[in-house]
N, C-alpha and C positions, 0 to 999 in steps of 0.2 A: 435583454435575453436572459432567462432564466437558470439557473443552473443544471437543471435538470435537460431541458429543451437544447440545449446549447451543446448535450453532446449526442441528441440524436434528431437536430434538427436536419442534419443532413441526411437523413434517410426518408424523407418527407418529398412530395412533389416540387420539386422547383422548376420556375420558368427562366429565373436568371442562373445565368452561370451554370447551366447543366453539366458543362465538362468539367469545370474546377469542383462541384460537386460529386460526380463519381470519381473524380482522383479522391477526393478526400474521405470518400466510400471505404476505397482501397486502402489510405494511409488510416484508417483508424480499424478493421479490420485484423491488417496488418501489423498495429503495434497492440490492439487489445489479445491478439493469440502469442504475440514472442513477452508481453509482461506476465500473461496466466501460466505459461511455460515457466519463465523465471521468476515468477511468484513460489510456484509449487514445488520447484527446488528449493527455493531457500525455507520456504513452511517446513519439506521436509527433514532439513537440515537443523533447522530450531526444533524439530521434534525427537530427534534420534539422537542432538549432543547433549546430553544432560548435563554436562559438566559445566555449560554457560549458561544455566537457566539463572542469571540473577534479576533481577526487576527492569534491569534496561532491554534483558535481551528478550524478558514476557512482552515487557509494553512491545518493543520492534515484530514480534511476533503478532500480537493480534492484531496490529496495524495491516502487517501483511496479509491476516484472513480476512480481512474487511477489505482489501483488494482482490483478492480472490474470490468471493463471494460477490462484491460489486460487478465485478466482470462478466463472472456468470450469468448472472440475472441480466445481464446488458445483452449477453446473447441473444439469452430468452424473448428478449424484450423485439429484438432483427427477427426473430422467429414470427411476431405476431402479423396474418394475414390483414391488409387493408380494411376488407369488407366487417373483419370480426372485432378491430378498431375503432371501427363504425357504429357496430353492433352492439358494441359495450356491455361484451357478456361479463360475468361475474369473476369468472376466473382470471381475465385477461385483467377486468382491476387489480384483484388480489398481486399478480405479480409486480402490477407499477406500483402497487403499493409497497412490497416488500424490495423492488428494487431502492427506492427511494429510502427504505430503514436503511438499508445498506450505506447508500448514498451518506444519511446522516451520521450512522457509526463510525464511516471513514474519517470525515470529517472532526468527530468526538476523538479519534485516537488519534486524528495528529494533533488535534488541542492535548492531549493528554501528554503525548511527548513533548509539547512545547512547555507544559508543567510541569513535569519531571529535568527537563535542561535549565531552565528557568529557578527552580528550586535548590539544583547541585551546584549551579553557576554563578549567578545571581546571586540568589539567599545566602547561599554555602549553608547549605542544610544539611546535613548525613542523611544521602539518601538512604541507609538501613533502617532508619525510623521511616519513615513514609511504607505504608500499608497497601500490599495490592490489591485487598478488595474495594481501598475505595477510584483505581483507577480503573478495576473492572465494571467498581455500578455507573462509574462517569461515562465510559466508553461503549458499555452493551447496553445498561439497562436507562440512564435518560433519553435515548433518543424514542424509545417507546411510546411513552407518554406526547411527546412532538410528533410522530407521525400518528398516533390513536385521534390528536386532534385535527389532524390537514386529513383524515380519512373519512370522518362523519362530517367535516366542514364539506369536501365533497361531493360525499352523497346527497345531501341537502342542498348544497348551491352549483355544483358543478359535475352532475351526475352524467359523463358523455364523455367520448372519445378512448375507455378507457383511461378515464383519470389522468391523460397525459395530456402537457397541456395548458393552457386556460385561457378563458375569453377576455377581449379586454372589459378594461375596469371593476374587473373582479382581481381578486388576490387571496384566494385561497389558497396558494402556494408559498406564502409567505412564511406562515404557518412555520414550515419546517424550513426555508429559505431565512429565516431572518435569524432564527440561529447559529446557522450555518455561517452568513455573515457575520456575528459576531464575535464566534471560535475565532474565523479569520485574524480580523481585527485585532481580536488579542493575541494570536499569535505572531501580527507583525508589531506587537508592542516588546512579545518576549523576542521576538527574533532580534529587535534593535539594541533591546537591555544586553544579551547575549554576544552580540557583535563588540559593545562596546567594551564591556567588560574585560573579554577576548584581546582587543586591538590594546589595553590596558595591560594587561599582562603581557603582549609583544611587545612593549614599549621597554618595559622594564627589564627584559632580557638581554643577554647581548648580543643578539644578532643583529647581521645590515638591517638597514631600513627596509631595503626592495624584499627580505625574505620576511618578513614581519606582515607586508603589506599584503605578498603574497601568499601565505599563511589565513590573512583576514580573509582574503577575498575566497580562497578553498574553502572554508569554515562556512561562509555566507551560500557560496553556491552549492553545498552540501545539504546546508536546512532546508532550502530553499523547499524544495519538494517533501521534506519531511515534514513541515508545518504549514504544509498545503498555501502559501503565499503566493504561489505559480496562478494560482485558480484566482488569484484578486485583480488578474487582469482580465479577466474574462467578462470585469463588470464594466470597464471601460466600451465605449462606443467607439466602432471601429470608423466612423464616418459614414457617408452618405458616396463618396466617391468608387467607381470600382476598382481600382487598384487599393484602397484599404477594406473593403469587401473581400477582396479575394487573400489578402493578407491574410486577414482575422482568420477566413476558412482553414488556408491551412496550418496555420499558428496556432488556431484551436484543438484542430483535429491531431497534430501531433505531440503535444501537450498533456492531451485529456487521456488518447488513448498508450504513451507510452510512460505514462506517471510511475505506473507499478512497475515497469523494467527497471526505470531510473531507483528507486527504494532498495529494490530485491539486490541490485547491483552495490549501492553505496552502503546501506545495513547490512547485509550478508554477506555477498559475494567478497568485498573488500573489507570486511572487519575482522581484523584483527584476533579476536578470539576465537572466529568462525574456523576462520580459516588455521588457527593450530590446532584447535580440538578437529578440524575432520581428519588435519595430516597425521594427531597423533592416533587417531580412528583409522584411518589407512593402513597405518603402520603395525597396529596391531592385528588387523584383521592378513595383510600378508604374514607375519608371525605366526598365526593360529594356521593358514594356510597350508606353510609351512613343514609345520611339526606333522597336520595330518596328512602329508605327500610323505615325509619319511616315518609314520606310522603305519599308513597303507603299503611303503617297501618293506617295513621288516616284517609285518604278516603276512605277504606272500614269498615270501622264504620259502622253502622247506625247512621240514621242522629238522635239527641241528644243535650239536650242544652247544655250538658258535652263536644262536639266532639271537637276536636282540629282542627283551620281548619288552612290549607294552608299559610292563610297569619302568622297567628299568631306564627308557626313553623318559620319564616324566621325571623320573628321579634325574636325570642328567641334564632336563631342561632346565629344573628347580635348581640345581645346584649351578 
């Protein structure tokens, strides 16, 4: 099962398992509209704090538009009519093709995270030398060239179905598939460098053993989805049996489709910097709030040698 195929195989004709296939309609539906939701809060929120724009909180950030943008196109994608599927009009390519950048770019930014953790952890590198335009050409602009090639290799060998897809013994999907696999790969090599290291530095400290381990094991299941390692079970073969048939279905489908809640939630919603830069954001905007509720009182006064004006309110804030 392909990576692509694997998250919308289930919207395809099936003759087995009909019902475990519309539950799993609904389960990934269902977690791709509550991750675009909380994707787009915390987009918003990396966009409007500027006080934590540092290189970890850029990378976390376009990692998240590459889930917001992957999602979308995944709509687009439940949008397309059967017959037109069939039809293999041009435009309905174009979108499996640009779903599929998307596809790739995700993929390149949680490699890129895995290089940025890897480099500070690991290496013990000062990440203030490390450069963000080269984790911007890693992240947006190589995976261009990898889907420029899976799109003429198509149209030349596998011109049908809207590009979705492929027959066997062909592997033009490979194309942008085997790098994909590879990011992987090396993300579960940083991920293990990472752990170890980690579980090294809990050794050395003096807590119990059981908060050290638990410590490890928080750390692990936090990457997990940030360096896309989740997705490396996807390559495994669920068997031939149905009860691991109907595992995999809904294993897959709520995996695949609720990735970006799990992110949006662990980088944002629970980070630390996030979350003081909005509260000290809050707290200023009731402040300003504030002042212009007893600004707008003292201009509707009557006018009065007693009234308090305007200027002398800023002068009494300032001071």
């Amino acid at each position: 099962m392909s990576l692509s195929t694997s998250e919308l195989v289930i919207f395809s004709p099936q003759r087995k398992y009909p019902m475990h296939y519309k539950i799993a309609l609904i389960i990934n539906y269902l977690g791709h509209c509550i991750s675009v939701g909380a994707l787009v809060v915390a987009f918003v929120l990396f966009l409007c704090l500027r006080s934590i724009r540092c290189l970890r909180n850029i990378i976390h950030w376009n990692l998240i538009t590459t889930f917001i943008l992957r999602n979308v196109m995944w709509f687009l994608l439940q949008l397309i009519d059967h017959n037109v599927h069939e039809s293999n009009e041009p435009w309905c390519r174009l979108i499996t093709t640009i779903y599929n950048y998307f596809v790739v770019t995700n993929f390149f930014w949680m490699f890129v995270e895995g290089c940025y953790l890897h480099t500070a952890i690991v290496m013990t590198y000062s990440t203030d030398k490390l450069k963000k335009w080269v984790f911007l050409f890693i992240g947006w602009c190589i995976p261009c060239p990898i889907i420029v090639a899976w799109a003429i290799g198509k149209l030349y060998n596998e011109n049908e179905q809207c590009w979705f897809g492929k027959e066997p013994g062909k592997y033009i999907d490979y194309i942008y598939q085997g790098p994909v696999i590879l990011v992987l790969l090396i993300n579960f090599v940083f991920l293990f460098n990472i752990v170890r290291i980690l579980m090294t530095k809990l050794r050395a400290s003096t807590t119990s053993e059981t908060i050290q381990y638990r410590k490890a094991v928080k750390a692990t299941l936090v990457l997990l989805p940030l360096l896309g390692i989740t997705y490396m079970l996807f390559f495994v073969n669920p068997g031939e049996d149905d009860i691991s048939q109907i595992v995999f279905i809904y294993f897959n489908s709520f995996l695949q489709s609720f990735q970006g809640f799990f992110v949006s939630v662990f980088y944002c919603f629970l980070n630390g910097e996030v979350r003081s830069a909005a509260r000290k954001r809050w707290h200023r905007w009731q402040d300003n709030h504030a002042l212009r509720v007893r600004v707008a009182r003292a201009m509707s006064l009557p006018t009065s040698p007693t009234r308090i004006s305007f200027h002398s309110i800023k002068q009494t804030t300032a001071v």
